[in-house]
C-alpha beads as a LAMMPS data file, in Angstrom:
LAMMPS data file: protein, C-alpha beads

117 atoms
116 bonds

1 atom types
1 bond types

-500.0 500.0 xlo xhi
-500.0 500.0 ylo yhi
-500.0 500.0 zlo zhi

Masses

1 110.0

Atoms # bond

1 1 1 333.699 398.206 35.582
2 1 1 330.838 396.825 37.565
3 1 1 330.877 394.874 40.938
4 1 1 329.559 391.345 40.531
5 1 1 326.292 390.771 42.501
6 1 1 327.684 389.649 45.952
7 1 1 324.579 388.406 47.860
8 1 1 326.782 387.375 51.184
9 1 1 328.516 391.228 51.200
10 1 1 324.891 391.956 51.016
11 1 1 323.851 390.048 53.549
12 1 1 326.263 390.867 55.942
13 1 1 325.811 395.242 54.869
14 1 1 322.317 394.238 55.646
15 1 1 322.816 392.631 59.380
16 1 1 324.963 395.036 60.506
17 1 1 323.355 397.963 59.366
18 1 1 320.332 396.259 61.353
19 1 1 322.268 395.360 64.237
20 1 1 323.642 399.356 64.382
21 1 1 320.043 400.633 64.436
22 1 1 319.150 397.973 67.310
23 1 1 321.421 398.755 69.061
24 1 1 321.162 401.990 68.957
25 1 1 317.436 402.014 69.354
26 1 1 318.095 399.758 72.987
27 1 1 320.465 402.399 73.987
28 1 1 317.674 405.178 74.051
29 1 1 315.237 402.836 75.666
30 1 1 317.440 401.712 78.374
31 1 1 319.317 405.193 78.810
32 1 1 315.837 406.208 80.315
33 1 1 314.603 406.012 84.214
34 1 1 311.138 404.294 83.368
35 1 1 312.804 401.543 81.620
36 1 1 314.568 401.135 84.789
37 1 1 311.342 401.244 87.082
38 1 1 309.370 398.914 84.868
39 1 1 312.158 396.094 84.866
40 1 1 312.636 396.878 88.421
41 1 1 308.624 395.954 88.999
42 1 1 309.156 393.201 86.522
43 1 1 311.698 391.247 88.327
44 1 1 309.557 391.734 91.786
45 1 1 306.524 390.400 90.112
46 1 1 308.722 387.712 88.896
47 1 1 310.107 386.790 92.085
48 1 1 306.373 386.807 93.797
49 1 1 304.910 384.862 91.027
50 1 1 307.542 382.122 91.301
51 1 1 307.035 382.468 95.325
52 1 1 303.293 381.385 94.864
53 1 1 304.113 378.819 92.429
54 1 1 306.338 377.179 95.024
55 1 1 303.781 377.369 97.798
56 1 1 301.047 376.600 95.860
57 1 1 303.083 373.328 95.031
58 1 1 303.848 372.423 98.106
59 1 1 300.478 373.251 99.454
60 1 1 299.371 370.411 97.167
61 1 1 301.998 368.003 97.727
62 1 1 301.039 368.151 100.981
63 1 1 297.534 367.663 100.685
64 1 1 298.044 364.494 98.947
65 1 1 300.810 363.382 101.204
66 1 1 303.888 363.800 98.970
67 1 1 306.968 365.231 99.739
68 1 1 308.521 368.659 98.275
69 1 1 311.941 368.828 96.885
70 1 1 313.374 370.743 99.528
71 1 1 311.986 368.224 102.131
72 1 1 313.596 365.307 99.850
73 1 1 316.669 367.373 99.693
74 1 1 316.657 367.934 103.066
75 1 1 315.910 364.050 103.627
76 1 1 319.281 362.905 101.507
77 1 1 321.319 365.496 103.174
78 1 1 320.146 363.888 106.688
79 1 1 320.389 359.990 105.411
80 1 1 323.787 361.284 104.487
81 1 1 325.093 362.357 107.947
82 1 1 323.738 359.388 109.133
83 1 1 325.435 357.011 106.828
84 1 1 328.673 358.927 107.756
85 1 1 327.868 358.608 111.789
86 1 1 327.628 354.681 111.044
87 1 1 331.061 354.482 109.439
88 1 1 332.821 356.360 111.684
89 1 1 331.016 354.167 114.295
90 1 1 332.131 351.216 112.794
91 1 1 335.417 351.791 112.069
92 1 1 335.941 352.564 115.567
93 1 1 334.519 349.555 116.867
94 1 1 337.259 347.395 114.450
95 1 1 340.755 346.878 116.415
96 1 1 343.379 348.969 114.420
97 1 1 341.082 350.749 111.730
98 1 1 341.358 354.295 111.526
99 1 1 338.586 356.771 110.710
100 1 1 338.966 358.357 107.919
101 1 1 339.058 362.051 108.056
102 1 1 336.687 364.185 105.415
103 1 1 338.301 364.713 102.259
104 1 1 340.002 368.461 102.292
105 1 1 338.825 371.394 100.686
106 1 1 339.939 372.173 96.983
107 1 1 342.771 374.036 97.004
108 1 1 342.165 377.661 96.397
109 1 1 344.397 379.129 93.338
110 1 1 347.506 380.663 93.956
111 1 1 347.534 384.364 93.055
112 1 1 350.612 385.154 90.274
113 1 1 348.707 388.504 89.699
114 1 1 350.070 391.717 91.978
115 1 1 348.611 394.446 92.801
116 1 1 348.932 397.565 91.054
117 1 1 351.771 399.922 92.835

Bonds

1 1 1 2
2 1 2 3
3 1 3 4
4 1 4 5
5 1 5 6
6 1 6 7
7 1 7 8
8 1 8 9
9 1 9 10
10 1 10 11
11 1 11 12
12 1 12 13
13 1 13 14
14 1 14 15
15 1 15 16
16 1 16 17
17 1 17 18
18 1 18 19
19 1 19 20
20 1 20 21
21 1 21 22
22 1 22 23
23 1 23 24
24 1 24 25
25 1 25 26
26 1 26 27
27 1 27 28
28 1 28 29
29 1 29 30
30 1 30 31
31 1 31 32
32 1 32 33
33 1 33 34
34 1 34 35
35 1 35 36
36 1 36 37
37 1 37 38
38 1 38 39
39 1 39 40
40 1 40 41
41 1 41 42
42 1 42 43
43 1 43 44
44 1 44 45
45 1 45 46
46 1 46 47
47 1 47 48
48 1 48 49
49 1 49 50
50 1 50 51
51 1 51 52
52 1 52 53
53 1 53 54
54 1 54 55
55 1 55 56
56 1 56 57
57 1 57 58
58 1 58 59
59 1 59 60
60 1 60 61
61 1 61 62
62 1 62 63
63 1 63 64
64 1 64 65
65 1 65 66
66 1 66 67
67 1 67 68
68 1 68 69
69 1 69 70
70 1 70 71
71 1 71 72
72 1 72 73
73 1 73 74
74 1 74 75
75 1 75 76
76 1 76 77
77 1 77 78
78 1 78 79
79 1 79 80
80 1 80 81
81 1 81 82
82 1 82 83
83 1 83 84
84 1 84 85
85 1 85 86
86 1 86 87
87 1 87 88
88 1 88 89
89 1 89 90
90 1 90 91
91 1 91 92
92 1 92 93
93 1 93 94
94 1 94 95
95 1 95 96
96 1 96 97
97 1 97 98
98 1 98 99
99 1 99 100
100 1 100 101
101 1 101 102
102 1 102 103
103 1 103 104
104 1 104 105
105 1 105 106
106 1 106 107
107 1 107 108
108 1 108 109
109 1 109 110
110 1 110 111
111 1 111 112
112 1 112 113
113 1 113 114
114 1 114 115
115 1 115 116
116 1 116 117
């Protein structure tokens, strides 16, 4: 007796044959030291294109008199601290206010895992 034609079942036989010889294929590529150098070069070309990007950017922001994210970042962090100077000023200038103290850290979690013997 005959299978009946199972297009899924031969679908899937399909996709994972595939995915064996991809994967097996990437394995020899990446086993190999110039794979290695070549993403190595990659990322550093990367890194020094996105480096030019970001001063090219700000070279032009600056030319036309706008601000760069960092310095707006920079900006809010300092209007922040400021802000928090003022309250603390003012609450100590009011007759039986207290300052309030910076919230605390979160909690770190507890370790319930020991150390191997």
């Amino acid at each position: 007796m005959t299978k009946p034609f199972d297009p899924v079942a031969q679908w899937q036989e399909f996709v994972q044959k595939w995915e064996h010889e991809v994967n097996a294929w990437s394995g020899k590529l990446t086993e190999r030291e110039e794979f290695s150098a070549i993403i190595g070069q990659a990322t550093k070309l990367q890194f020094a294109a996105q480096k030019a990007l970001t001063d090219r950017m700000e070279e032009t922001l600056r030319s036309l008199n706008l601000p760069s994210k960092r310095q707006v970042d920079e900006l809010g962090e300092r209007l922040d601290a400021i802000e928090e100077s003022i309250e603390r000023l003012r609450l100590a200038l009011v007759p039986g206010a207290t300052v309030a103290e910076p919230a605390p850290a979160a909690p770190e979690p507890k370790r319930s895992r020991k150390p191997a013997a």
